[in-house]
N, C-alpha and C positions, 0 to 999 in steps of 0.2 A: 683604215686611218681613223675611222670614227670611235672605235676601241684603243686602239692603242693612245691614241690623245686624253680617254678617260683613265689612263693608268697614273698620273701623278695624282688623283683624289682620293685613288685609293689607301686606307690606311692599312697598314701591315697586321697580321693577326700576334707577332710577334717578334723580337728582335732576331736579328742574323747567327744563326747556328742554334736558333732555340728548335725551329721546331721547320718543315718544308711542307710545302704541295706544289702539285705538277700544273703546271698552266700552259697551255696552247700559244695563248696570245705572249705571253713574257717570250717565249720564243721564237716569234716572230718580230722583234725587234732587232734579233739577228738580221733580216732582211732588211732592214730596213738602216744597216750598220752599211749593206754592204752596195743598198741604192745608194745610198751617199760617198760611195765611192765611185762611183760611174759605173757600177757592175752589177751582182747578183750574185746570191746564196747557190743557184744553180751551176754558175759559172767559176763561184771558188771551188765549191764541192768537186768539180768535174776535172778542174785544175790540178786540185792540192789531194785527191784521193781516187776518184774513181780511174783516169787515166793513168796516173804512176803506178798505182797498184795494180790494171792490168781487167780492172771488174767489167767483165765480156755482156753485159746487159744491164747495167745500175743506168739508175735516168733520175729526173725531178719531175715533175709536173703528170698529171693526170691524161695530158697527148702524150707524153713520152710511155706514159702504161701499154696506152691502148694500140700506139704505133708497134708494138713488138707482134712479134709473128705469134706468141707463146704465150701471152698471158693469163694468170687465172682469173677465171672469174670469181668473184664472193658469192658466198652463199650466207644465207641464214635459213635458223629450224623454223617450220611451221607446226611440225608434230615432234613424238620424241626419236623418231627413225625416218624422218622425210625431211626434204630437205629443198626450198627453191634458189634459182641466182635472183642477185638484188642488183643494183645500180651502183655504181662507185660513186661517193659524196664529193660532190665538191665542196662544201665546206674545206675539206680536212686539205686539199690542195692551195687554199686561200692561205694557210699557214705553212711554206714549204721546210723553214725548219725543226716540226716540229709532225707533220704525218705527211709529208710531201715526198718522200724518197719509197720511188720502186728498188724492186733487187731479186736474181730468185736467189735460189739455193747454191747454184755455182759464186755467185758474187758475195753469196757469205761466209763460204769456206774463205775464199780469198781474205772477207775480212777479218774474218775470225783468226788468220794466219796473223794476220798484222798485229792484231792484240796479243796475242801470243809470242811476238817481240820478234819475228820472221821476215820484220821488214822496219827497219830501223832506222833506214835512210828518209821515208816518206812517215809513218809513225814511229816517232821519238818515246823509246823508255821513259823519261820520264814525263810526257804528257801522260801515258797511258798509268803510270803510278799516283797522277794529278787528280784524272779523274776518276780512279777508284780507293782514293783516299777517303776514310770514314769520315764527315761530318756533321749529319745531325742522327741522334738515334730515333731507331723506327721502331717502338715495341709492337704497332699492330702485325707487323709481319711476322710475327712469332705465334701468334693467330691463327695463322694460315692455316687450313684443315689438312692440307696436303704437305704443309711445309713442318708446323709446330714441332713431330716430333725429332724433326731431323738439326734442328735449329738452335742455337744458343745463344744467337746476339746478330742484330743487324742494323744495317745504319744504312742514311743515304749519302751517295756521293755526289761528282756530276752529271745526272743522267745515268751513273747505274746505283741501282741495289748492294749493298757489300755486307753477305750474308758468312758467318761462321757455320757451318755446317758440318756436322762430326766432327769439331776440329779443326776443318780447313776450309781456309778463305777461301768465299767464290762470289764472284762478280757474277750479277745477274740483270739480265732489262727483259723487261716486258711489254708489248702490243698489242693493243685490240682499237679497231675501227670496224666500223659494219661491212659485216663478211669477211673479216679478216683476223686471225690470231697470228702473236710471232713470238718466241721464245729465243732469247742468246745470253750464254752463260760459259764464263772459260775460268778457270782454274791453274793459276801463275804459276803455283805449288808444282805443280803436275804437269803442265803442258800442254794441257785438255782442255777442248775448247767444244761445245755443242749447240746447234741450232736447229730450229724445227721452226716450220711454216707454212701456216694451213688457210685456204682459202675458204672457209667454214668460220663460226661464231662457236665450236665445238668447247666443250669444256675438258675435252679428254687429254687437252695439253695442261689442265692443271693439275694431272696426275703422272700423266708421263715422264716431267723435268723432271722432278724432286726425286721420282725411283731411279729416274737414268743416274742423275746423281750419287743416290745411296749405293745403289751396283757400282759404280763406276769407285767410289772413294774406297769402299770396301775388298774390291779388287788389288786397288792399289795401294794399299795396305798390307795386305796376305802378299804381295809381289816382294814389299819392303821386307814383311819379315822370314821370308824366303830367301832375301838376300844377305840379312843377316845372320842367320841362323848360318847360310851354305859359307860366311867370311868366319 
C-alpha cells in the first residue's frame, strides 16, 4: 500500500509509446483493481483461465506452491558446476500479478495451446493479436549476445517481447526470480509454440531459445520450399 500510494509522484521518464520498463509494483495495481471489486487477481485468474482451460496444477500464492505434491525447488550457483536450493521469496508473491503465478510444464503446453488460437472461446483472437501488437521499439534486444545475430527488429508489446527473427514474427516473454528461469515463445506464422522451465538461476536458457528458434524456423523453411518445389 505504502508503494503503490508513492506512484502518483512519480514523474514519467517519458511520454506513452516513447519508450517502456518493467515494473513489479505497476502490476500490482491490477490487484488492487480487483480488491475493489470484492474479489481477487487469484480468483479471476482461476475463474477466467486456469479452470476453462483445463490447467491440472496452475495456482497463485506461494501456499498454493508449496501445497503441491511436486514442486520444484530453486536452486542458485555457488560454484560454476555446484549448485544449492534457496528459499522462495516472498517478496515476489506480495505482487501476485506480476511473479505470483505457479504452473509446471503440463499447464504450459495447455497455455501455450491457447495462444496459439486452440481455444477461442476462453482466449479471444484478437486479445491475443492485442497483446503482441508492437509498441514501443526495443533496440537493446538486438544486443543480445545470444539473440543479435538472429534478430532484425524488436519491439515491446503487452507483457511480450515481439521479435522479427529470420523473418518471422515471434512473440517472446521472459522470467527470472531467484532460483528460477522460464522461457515462452510461440510463433503465429507457424503454429509453434515453446517453453522451457528450470528451477536453477542457469544461464543455459539464454542460449537454448534462440538456437531452438533458429532450428526450428529453418526447418520450416526447407518444409516450405519442399512444398513448393513438389506443387
Amino acid at each position: 500500500e505504502r508503494v503503490l500510494n508513492m506512484l502518483s509522484d512519480l514523474e514519467p521518464l517519458c511520454s506513452p509509446g516513447k519508450c517502456y520498463t518493467y515494473q513489479n509494483t505497476l502490476f500490482a495495481v491490477i490487484e488492487e483493481y480487483f480488491a475493489n471489486q470484492n474479489t481477487s487477481y487469484q480468483q479471476a485468474l482461476t475463474k477466467t483461465i486456469i479452470e476453462p482451460l483445463g490447467m491440472p496444477n496452475a495456482s497463485v500464492g506461494k501456499q498454493a506452491l508449496k501445497a503441491s505434491k511436486k514442486w520444484a525447488k530453486p536452486h542458485v550457483a555457488i560454484s560454476k558446476n555446484k549448485w544449492r536450493s534457496t528459499s522462495v521469496k516472498d517478496d515476489y508473491y506480495r505482487y501476485s500479478p506480476a511473479a505470483g503465478v505457479n504452473a509446471s510444464l503440463e499447464d504450459m503446453i495447455v497455455w501455450m495451446r491457447a495462444l496459439l488460437g486452440e481455444e477461442p472461446s476462453v482466449i479471444k483472437p484478437e486479445l491475443i493479436k492485442q497483446v503482441t501488437e508492437p509498441r514501443v521499439k526495443s533496440k537493446k534486444e538486438l544486443y543480445r549476445r545470444q539473440w543479435r545475430n538472429h534478430l532484425s527488429d524488436a519491439h515491446y508489446g503487452l507483457g511480450w517481447r515481439v521479435y522479427e527473427f529470420k523473418g518471422h514474427k515471434l512473440n517472446y516473454h521472459g522470467g527470472w526470480v531467484k532460483g528460477y528461469r522460464a522461457d515462452v515463445a510461440f510463433s503465429p506464422e507457424f503454429g509453434v509454440g515453446y517453453v522451457m522451465l528450470m528451477n536453477a538461476e542457469s544461464n543455459l536458457i539464454n542460449e537454448f531459445t534462440p538456437d531452438f528458434w533458429a532450428r526450428c524456423f529453418e526447418h520450416l523453411e526447407s518444409l516450405q520450399l519442399t512444398a513448393k518445389v513438389g506443387d
